[in-house]
N, C-alpha and C positions, 0 to 999 in steps of 0.2 A: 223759544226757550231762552230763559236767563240763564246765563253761565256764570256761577259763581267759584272762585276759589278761595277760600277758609284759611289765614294764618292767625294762628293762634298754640303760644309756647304751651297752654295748661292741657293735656291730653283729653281730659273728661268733656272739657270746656267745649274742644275740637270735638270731638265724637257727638257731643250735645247739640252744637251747632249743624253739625253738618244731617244728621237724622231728621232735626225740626224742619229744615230747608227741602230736606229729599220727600217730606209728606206733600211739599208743593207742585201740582200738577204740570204750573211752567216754569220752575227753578230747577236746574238741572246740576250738581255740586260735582263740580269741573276736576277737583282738587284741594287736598289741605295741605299746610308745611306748618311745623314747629317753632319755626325762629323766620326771622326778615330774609337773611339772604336764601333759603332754599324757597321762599314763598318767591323774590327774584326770581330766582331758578325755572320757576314752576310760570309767573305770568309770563314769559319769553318763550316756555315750552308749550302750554295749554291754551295761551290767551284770553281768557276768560273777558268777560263783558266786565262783571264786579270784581273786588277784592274785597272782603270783607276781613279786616283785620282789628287787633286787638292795639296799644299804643305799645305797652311797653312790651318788649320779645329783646332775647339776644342776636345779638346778631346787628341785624337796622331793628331800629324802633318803625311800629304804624309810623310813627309824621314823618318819618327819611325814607322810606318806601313810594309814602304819595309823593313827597320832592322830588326820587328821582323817578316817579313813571311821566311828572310834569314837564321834568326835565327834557327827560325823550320823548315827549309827547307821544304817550301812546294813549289810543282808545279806550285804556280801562277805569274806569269810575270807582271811587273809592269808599267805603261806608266802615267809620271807625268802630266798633263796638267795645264800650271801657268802663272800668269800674271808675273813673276819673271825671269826678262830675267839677270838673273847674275851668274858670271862662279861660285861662290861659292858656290852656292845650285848646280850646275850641277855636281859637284866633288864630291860632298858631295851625291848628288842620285846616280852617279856611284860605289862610295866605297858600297853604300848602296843593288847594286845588280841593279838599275832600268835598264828596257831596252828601256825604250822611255821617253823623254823629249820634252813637245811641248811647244808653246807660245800661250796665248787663241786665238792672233790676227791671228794665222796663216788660212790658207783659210779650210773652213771647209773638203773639199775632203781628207787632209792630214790626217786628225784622222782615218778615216777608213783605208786608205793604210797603216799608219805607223802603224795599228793594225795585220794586216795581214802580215806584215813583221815583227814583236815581233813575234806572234803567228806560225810564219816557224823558229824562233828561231835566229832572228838577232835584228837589233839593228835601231832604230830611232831618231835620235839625232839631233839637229840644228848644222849647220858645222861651221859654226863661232863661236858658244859658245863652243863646244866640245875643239874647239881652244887654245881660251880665258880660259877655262875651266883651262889646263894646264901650263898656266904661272905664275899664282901667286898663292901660298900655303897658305891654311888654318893655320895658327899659333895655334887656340886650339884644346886643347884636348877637350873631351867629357863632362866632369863635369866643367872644366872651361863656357863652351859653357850652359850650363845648367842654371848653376850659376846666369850667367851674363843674360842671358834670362831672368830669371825672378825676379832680381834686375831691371833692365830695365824696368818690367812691375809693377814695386813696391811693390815686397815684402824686407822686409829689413833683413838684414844679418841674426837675430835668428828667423826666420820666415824660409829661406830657410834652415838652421841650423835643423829646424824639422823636414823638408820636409823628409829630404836624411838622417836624424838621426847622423847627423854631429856636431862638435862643432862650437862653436862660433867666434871661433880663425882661423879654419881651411876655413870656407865659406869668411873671411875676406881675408884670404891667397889667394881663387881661385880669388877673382876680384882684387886683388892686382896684381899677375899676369899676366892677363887676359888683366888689364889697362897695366900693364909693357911692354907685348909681342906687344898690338896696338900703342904704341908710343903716350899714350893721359895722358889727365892729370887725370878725373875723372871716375867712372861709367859708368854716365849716356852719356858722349861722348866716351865712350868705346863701349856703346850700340849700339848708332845710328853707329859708325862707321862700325861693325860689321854688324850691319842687313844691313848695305848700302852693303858691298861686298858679304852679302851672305851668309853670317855665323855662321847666327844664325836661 
């Protein structure tokens, strides 16, 4: 049996996933969680073989979920399922360790297959993004990426300055930047431009 555990913040989403999965004679749905950290919670309680999760959730997103289970190397394999068809979050789930990226519109037979091909130890990827995936490079780094996140979602420089125990001067330096490296003029078109490719 495959053990799979299901996080995914949209409830319907979750209960849809987790039903299609249970019609499978060797997938067996270990557990769901709402948000990143109680799906944490849950792979250290239940262990599951897969995670099958969504990117964006409160809490961790999907792509800091697979960093930290990479982190700790733990044995669970990770398959993102996203409405997020952009090569920048699929670069960014590969550095991250994932071994399946799907797209929610895809036909539902493929979530099972591609789970049973994660779980023999290979790989699930859409071929055209995997593509796409590899021609145009992420410009930030991690804490720029961080930064600009959550300027974008409005906190303002000595705000995120606490967050990470940073100065005042230094959080001004990452979206300085961050704006520098995307070729825009301010912030908050640093933002959109960034979540548009993916990369944030």
């Amino acid at each position: 049996m495959i053990r799979v555990l299901i996080a995914e913040d949209q409830a319907m989403l979750r209960g849809a996933l987790a039903a299609l999965l249970a019609l499978e004679s060797d997938i067996e749905v270990a557990g769901s969680a709402c948000d990143g950290e109680a799906a944490w919670r849950d792979i250290e309680r239940l262990k599951p073989d897969i995670l099958v999760s969504d990117i964006e959730m409160p809490g961790l997103t999907g792509l800091e979920l697979a960093q930290r289970i990479q982190r700790h190397e733990l044995p669970v394999k990770v398959v993102i399922v996203t409405t997020f068809a952009r090569s920048g979050y699929l670069r960014r789930a590969l550095d991250a360790g994932v071994s399946g990226y799907l797209l929610k519109d895809s036909p539902a037979e493929k979530l099972a297959d591609s789970l049973r091909v994660v779980h023999r130890g290979g790989r699930a990827i859409d071929p055209e993004l995997a593509l796409e995936a590899w021609t145009e490079a992420d410009p930030l780094n991690d804490r720029e990426r961080q930064v600009l996140r959550l300027a974008g979602e409005g906190k303002s420089a000595g705000e995120i300055a606490q967050m990470f125990n940073l100065s005042h001067g230094t959080v001004r330096n990452y979206l300085s930047e961050a704006i520098g490296k995307l070729g825009v003029t301010n912030r908050i078109e640093a933002y959109r431009f960034a979540r548009q490719k993916g990369w944030l």
